[in-house]
C-alpha positions, 0 to 999 in steps of 0.5 A, spaced: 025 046 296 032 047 294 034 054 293 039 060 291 037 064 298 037 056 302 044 054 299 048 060 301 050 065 307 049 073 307 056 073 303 055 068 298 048 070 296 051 078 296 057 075 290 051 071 287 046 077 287 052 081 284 052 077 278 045 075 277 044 082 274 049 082 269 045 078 264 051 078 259 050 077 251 056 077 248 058 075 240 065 073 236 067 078 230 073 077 225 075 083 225 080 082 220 083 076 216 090 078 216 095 076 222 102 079 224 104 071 226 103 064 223 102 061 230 101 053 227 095 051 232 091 058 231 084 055 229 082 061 225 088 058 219 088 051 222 081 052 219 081 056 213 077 061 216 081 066 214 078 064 206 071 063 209 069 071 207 072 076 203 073 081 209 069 088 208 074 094 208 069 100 208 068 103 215 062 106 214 059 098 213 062 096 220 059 102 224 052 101 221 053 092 224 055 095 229 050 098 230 046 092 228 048 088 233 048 092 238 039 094 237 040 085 237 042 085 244 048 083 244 052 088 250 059 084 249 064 085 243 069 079 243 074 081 237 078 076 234 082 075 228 086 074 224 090 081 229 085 086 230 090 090 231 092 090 224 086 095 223 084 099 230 079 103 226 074 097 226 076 097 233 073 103 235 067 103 232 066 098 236 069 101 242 065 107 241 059 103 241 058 097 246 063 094 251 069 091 247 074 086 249 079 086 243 084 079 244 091 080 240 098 078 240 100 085 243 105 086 238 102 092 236 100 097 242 094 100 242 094 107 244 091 108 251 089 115 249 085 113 244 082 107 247 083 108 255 079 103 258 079 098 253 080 091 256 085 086 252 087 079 253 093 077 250 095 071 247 101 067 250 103 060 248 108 058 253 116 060 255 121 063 250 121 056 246 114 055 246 112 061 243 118 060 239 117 053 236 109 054 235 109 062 233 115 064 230 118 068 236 117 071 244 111 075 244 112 076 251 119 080 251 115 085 246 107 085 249 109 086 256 113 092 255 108 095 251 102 094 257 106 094 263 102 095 269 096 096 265 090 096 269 086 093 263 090 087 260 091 081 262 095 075 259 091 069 256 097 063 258 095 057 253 099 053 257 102 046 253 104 040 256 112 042 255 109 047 261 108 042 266 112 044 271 114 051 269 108 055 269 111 059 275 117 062 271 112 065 266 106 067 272 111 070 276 113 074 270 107 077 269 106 078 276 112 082 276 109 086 270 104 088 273 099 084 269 095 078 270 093 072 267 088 067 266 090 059 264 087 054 259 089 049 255 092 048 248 087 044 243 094 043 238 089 043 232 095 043 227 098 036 231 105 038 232 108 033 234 110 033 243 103 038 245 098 033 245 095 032 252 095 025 255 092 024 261 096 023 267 100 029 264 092 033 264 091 030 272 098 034 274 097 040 270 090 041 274 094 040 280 099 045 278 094 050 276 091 050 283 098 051 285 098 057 282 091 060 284 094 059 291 100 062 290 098 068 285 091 069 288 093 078 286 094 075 279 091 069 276 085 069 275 081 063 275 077 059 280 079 051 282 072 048 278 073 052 272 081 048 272 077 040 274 072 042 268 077 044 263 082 038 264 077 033 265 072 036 261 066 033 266 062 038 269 057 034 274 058 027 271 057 030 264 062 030 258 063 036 254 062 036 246 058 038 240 051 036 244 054 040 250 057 046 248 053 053 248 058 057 244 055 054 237 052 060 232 045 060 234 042 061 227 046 055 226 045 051 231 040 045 228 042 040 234 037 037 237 034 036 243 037 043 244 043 043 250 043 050 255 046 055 249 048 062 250 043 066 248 042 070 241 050 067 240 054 068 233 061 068 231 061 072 225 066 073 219 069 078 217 065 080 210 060 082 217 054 076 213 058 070 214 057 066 221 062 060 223 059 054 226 062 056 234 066 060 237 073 057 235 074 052 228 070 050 223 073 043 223 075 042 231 074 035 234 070 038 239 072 032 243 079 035 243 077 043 245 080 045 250 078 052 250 077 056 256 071 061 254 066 055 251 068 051 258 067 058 262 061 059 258 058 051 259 058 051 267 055 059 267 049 057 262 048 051 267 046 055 273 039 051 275 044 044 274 049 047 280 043 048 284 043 042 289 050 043 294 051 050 297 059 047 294 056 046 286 053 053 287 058 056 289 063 054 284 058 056 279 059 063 282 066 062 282 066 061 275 061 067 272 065 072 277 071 069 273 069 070 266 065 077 268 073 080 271 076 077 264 071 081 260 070 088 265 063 086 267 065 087 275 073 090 278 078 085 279 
């Protein structure tokens, strides 16, 4: 019979004990509809997510959800937008409440004596032109002067198919910041022209992403399964999409037979009564999705499925250990 403690030496089956405690439950919340930038392919407007709700203004109800949610179960906050930002006093009453992960442009500093410890994921679009063309400015020169060697941030490096080839002028960047990143790919919801993936242009990024993870081990944050998941978007000879995905709103998930899902998983709006279908666009073609969390989140529900190879079980902890750093679960 094959078995966790049979595929794996002392190491190994200490790293996998180390996660298997953890039991992450995590949702999705609109903190806000607005936003300091139109970024044309932010799935949250390329959606109309922004007009799903009327955004709830008084504190008092976002602290009593909060509340809510946390007798629910769910132990990690993932606040999006909109910026939420724009309203740190919504972000705190989640930050005093449960473990929180607050993903933003960093165009706005958030004051680190007032949330110490709180984990930030920054959102970058590739170099200056990049970011320039698809957000309207460079948010790099302004966010990596805000959190410069902060311990608590990391950079969410969207990378485009104009990337390809470039990617080490961006991570060295941020290595010399004193940051580290993390990789995924653009879906360009919106179909600006030139950031489609074609794919012999997906075969050289896997590569180039390896690449990086060599050079840059102290800084990227990633593994090399998640990197042929994300590109290929196979896993153990089976395709990602809307049968596969684990990251669709539970109360709303009418999908029959029911895949591997996150368990007790809603990404709510920001009135705190809607919920959107999963954890990116209403509207997506999953087909397209490219999205880093919802491929981290496929591989980490799927455990008993990597059970077969010592190599399938230990990409599998690859991976869980990836995503439990990205969100302060375990040290870097």
């Amino acid at each position: 019979m094959i078995t966790v403690s049979s595929l794996l030496d002392a190491s190994w089956y200490e790293r996998y004990r180390r996660i298997s405690k953890l039991n992450i439950r995590s949702s999705i919340y609109d903190v806000t509809n607005q936003c300091n930038l139109r970024c044309k392919g932010c799935f949250f407007f390329s959606s109309n997510e922004h007009k799903a709700a009327r955004e709830e203004m008084d504190l008092t109800r976002w602290e009593a959800f909060i509340d809510r949610e946390k007798a629910r179960g769910v132990n990690l906050a993932i606040l999006i937008g909109g910026e939420p930002t724009l309203h740190l006093d919504r972000v705190e009453a989640f930050y005093r409440r449960m473990p929180t992960f607050c993903a933003t442009n960093g165009l706005i500093r958030v004051p680190r004596e007032r949330f110490p410890d709180l984990m930030l994921g920054i959102s970058l679009w590739g170099d200056e032109n990049d970011e320039k063309k698809l957000r309207g400015r460079d948010t790099f020169s302004v966010s990596s002067k805000h959190y410069a060697g902060d311990p608590n941030v990391y950079y969410l490096y969207t990378i485009t198919p104009r990337q390809i080839g470039r990617t080490e002028r961006i991570i060295r960047r941020i290595r010399d910041a004193g940051l580290k990143v993390h990789m995924q790919l653009l879906s360009n919801d919106e179909g600006v022209d030139g950031f489609d993936w074609r794919p012999e242009e997906l075969v050289d990024i896997r590569s180039e992403m390896d690449d990086m993870l060599d050079r840059y081990p102290d800084t990227v944050i990633s593994s090399k399964y998640y990197h042929e998941i994300i590109t290929t978007g196979k896993m153990l000879g089976r395709t990602f999409g809307w049968k596969e995905c684990p990251s669709v709103t539970e109360p709303l998930d009418r999908r029959d037979p029911r895949p591997r899902r996150l368990i007790g998983f809603i990404r709510w709006a920001s009135d705190l009564k809607t919920m959107h279908r999963c954890c990116t666009s209403e509207t997506r073609d999953c087909t397209t999705c490219k999205d880093g969390a919802a491929h981290m989140s496929w591989v980490m529900v799927n455990k008993r499925a990597h059970i077969r190879t010592t190599r399938d079980l230990q990409n599998w902890i690859e991976v869980y250990e990836m995503f439990a750093k990205l969100y302060q679960f375990i040290p870097w």
